[in-house]
C-alpha positions in Angstrom: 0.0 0.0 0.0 1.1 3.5 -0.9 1.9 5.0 2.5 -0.1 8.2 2.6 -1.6 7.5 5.7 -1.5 10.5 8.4 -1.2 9.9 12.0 -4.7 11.9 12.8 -6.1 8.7 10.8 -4.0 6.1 12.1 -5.2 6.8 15.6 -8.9 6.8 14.7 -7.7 3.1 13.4 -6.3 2.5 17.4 -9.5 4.5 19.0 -11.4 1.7 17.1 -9.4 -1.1 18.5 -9.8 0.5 22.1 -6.2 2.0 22.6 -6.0 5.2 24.4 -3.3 7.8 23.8 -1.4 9.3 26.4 1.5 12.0 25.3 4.6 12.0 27.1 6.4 15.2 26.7 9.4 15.5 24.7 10.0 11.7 24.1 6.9 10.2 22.1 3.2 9.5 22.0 2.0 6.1 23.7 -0.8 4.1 22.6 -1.8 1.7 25.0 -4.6 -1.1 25.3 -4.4 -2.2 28.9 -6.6 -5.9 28.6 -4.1 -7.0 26.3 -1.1 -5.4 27.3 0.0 -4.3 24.3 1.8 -0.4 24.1 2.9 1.4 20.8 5.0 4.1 20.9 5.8 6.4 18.5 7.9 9.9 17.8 5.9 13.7 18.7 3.9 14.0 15.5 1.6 16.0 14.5 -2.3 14.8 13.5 -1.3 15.7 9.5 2.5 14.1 9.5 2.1 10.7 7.3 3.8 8.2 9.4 6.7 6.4 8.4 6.5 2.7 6.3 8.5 1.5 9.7 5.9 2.7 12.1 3.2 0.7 10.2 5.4 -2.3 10.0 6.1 -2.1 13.8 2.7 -1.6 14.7 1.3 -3.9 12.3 3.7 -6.5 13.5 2.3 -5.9 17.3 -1.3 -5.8 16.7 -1.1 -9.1 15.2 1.0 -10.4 17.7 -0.9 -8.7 20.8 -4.3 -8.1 19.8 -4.8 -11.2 16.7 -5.5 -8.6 14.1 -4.2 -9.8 10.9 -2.3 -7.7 8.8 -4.5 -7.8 5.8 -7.6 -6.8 8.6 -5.1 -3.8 9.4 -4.6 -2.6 5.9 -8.1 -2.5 5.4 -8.9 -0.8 8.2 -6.1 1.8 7.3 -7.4 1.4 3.6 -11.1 2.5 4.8 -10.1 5.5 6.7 -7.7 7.2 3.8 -10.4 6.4 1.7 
């Protein structure tokens, strides 16, 4: 997938798989989702930056790994919102 996804949509993507965000000044933004102890952190960004092909890897990687959501079931979630 083209990465143009922004980082205002990728969190709409975690608010829909129950993660809260919680900024931590000066080091990063955490997304956590307690009942599965899973936490994804990422660099200050701003709700328009496009995040990084990395980032999605990473999280992408964890979500399936933490909370059993495919990667395909990611991309099409991601895929839905840039829509």
């Amino acid at each position: 997938m083209k990465n143009r996804i922004t980082y205002g949509q990728l969190e709409r993507v975690l608010a829909d798989l129950s993660f809260s965000k919680r900024v931590v000044r000066g080091k990063g933004v955490v997304y956590e989702h307690p009942s599965t102890d899973t936490v994804l952190i990422v660099s200050i960004h701003r709700a328009t930056d496009r995040v990084p092909d990395f980032v999605l890897a990473s999280i992408r990687l964890q979500l399936s790994a933490k909370r059993g959501v495919s990667a395909a079931d990611f991309d099409e979630m991601l895929q839905a919102i840039a829509a």
